[in-house]
TIKEGU-142750 format. One line per 8 residues: number of its first residue (from 1); for each residue z, y, x of C-alpha. Coordinates in Angstrom, 2 decimals. Layout:
<rs>
NUM> Z/Y/X  ...
</rs>
This chain:
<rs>
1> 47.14/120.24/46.94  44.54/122.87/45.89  45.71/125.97/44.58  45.26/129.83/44.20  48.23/132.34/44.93  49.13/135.74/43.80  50.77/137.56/46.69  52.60/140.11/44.45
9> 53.55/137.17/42.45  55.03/134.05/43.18  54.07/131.15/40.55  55.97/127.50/41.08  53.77/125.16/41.81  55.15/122.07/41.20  56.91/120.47/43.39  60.25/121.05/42.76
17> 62.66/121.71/45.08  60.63/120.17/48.10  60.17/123.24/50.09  63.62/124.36/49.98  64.54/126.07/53.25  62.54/123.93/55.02  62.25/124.79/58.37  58.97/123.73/60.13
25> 56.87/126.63/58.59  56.50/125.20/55.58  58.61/128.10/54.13  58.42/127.99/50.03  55.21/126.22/49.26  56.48/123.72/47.18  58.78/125.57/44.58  57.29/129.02/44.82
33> 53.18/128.75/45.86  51.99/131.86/46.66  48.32/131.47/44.79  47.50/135.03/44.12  44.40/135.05/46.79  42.38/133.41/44.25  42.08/130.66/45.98  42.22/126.61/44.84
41> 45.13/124.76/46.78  44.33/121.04/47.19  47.20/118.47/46.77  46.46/114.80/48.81  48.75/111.83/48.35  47.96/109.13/50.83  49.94/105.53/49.84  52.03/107.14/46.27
49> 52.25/106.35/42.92  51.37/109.78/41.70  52.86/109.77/38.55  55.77/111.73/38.97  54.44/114.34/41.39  51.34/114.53/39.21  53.63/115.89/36.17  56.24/118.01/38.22
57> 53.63/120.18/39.05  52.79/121.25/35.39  56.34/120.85/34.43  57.78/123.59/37.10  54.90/125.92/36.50  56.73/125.68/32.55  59.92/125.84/33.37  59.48/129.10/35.61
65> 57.33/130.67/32.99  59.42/130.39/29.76  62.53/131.07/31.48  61.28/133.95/32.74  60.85/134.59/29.19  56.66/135.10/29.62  56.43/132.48/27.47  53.24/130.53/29.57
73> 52.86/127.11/30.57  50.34/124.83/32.04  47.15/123.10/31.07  46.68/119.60/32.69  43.34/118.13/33.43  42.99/114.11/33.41  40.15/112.55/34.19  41.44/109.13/35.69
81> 44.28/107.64/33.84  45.93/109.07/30.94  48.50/111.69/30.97  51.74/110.29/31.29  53.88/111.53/28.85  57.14/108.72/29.03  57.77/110.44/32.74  57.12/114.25/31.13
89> 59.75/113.72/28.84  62.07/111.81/31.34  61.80/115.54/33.64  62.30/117.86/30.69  65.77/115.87/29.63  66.64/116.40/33.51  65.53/120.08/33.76  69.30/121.19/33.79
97> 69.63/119.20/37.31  66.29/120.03/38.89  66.51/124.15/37.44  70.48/124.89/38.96  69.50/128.40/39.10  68.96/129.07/34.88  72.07/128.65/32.90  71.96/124.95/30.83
105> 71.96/126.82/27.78  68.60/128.39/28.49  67.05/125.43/29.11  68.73/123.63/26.16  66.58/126.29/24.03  63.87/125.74/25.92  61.00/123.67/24.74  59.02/122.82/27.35
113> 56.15/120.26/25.57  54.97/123.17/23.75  53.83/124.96/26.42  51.74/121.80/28.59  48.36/121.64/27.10  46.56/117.89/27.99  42.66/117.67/28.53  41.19/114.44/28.54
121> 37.72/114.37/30.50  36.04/111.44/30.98  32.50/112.77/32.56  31.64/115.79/34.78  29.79/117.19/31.38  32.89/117.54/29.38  34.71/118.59/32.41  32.78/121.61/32.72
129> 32.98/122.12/28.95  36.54/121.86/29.50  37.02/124.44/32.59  34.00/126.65/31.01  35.14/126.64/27.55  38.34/125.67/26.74  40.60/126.52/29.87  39.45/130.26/29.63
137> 40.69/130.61/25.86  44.40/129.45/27.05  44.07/131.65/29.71  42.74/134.42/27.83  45.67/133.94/25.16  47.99/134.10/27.65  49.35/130.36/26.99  48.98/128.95/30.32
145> 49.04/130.56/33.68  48.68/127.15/35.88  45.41/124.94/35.74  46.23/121.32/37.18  43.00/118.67/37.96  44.05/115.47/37.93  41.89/114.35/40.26  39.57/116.16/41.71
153> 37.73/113.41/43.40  37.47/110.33/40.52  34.63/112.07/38.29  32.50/112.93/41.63  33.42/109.54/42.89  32.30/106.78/40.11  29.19/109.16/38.79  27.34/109.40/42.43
161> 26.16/106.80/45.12  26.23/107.40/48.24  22.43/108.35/48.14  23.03/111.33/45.79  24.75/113.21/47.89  22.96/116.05/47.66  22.95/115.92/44.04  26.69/115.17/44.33
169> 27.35/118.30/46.49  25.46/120.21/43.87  27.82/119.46/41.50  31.20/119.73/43.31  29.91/123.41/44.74  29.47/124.39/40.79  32.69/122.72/39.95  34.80/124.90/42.87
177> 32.64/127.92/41.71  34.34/127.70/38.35  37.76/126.73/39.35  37.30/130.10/41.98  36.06/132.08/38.73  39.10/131.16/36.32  41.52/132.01/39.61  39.93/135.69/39.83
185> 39.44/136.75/36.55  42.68/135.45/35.09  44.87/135.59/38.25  45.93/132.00/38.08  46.45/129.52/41.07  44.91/126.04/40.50  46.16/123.24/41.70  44.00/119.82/42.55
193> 45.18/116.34/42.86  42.53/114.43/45.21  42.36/111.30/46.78  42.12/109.75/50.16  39.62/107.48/52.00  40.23/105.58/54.10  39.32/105.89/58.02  39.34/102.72/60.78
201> 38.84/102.60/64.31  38.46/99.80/66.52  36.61/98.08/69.38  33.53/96.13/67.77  34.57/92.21/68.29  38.22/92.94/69.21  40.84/90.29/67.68  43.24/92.84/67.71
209> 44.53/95.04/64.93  42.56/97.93/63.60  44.28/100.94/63.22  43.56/102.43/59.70  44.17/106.30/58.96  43.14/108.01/55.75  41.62/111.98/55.51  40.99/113.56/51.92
217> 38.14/112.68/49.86  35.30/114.50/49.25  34.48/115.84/53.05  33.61/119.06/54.65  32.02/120.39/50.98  35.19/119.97/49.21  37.70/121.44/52.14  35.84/124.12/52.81
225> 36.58/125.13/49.23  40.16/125.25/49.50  42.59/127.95/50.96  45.60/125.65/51.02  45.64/122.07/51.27  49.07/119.95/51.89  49.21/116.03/51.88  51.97/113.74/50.85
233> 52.85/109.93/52.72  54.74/107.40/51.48  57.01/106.52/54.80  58.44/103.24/55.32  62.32/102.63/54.20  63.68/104.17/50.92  66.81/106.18/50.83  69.71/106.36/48.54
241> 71.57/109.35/45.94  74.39/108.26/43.66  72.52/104.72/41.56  69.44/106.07/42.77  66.76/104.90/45.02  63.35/106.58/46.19  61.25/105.68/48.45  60.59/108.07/51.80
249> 57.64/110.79/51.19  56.76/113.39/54.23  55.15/116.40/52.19  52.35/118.24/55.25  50.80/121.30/56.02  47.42/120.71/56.62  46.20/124.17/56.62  47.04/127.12/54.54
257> 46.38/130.85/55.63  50.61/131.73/55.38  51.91/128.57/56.28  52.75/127.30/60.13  51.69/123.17/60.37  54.87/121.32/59.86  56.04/118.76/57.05  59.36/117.93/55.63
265> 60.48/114.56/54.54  61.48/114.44/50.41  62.02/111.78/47.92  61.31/110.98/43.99  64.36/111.40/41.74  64.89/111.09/38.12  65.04/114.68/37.56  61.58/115.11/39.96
273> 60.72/115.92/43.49  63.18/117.72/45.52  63.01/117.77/49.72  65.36/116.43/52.15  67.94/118.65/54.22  67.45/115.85/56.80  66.21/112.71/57.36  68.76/110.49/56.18
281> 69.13/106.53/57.05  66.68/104.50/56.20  67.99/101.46/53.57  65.27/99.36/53.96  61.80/98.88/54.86  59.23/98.55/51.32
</rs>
């Protein structure tokens, strides 16, 4: 996860109640990002379906900012798949679980759809029309105050080969110069969805297995442009709540300037993403 934090202020950043007096350093950074450096936070999932964890993140920026009556929400940048809207509406009905801190009758008056702006881009040229143009007017306005990229890594990956990778660089450093702009003049943490590639080692010849590892796409260019960057696995095993089954994420500290390296383990429920107090048993392996 990519993301800029304001230190005076702290802005959710999506991912529910993950970080929920977690214990291995990892202190708040999933429901309350501190993204007032103005700096981009990176977000890496390594083996999920993204879906859910993709809209939480808008969806808790909303929920924080219209109860807190500022009346913001969050503009969400696609430019893989399209936006699914089926799951948005599936957290909004749950927002009374997920948000245990408003009163119900808040959120009952709460309309959260109105304030999540989707942006479609299917090329780097209407991305930057998008993050140049159109972003800065909802800023500006005052009718969003989180910027989500959904992912960072698919436009950079399918319009270079590996030859232009100078030209490629070119384009990502102008990209993150933007992204830094928006988070500086407008005070607004960013958050990035990228992807993963993967990584295998191995003795030349061997019959044996070869160990396979994944690290975020995009290289040295891309993390050197981040202040924050966590990473999400899917674990073996699922666990259980109620009629409810998830399989086992560990949410990671890579590096962030505030945060100690640690992790804690969390799981996908109807309502969103919300951590574990511990690691419970394992039902079975998926």
């Amino acid at each position: 996860m990519e993301g800029w934090a304001q230190v005076s202020e702290r802005t959710t950043a999506g991912l529910g109640q993950v970080s929920e007096r977690t214990t291995a350093g990892l202190g708040q950074v999933s429901e309350r990002t501190t993204a007032g450096l103005g700096q981009v936070s990176e977000r890496t999932t390594a083996g999920l379906g993204q879906v859910s964890e993709r809209t939480t993140a808008g969806l808790a920026q909303v929920s924080e900012c219209t109860t807190a009556g500022l009346g913001s929400g969050a503009v969400y940048i696609c430019t893989e798949d399209r936006f699914p809207s089926r799951r948005l509406q599936q957290l909004i009905g749950q927002q009374v679980y997920l948000r245990s801190d408003v009163p119900p009758a808040e959120i009952s008056r709460l309309r959260f759809s109105d304030h999540v702006y989707i942006e479609h881009t299917a090329d780097l040229v209407s991305l930057h029309t998008c993050l140049s143009r159109r972003v800065p007017l909802l800023l500006a306005r005052g009718l969003v105050r989180l910027v989500v990229v959904d992912s960072v890594a698919s436009l950079f990956r399918s319009e270079f080969q590996a030859a232009d990778w100078l030209e490629r660089t070119r384009h990502l450093l102008t990209f993150s110069s933007c992204l830094h702009h928006l988070s500086h003049e407008f005070n607004t943490p960013v958050l990035c969805i990228n992807q993963v590639t993967g990584v295998f080692s191995g003795s030349v010849g061997s019959l044996g297995p070869v160990s396979a590892s994944v690290s975020p796409a995009l290289g040295l260019a891309w993390a050197n442009q981040v202040l924050v960057r966590l990473m999400m696995h899917r674990l073996q095993g699922t666990v259980s709540r109620a009629d409810q089954r998830s399989a086992l994420r560990r949410l990671e500290v890579v590096f962030a300037p505030h945060l100690a390296q640690g992790g804690r383990d969390a799981a996908v429920w109807t309502e969103g993403v919300r951590g574990l107090a511990e690691t419970p048993p394992f039902d079975a392996p998926l």
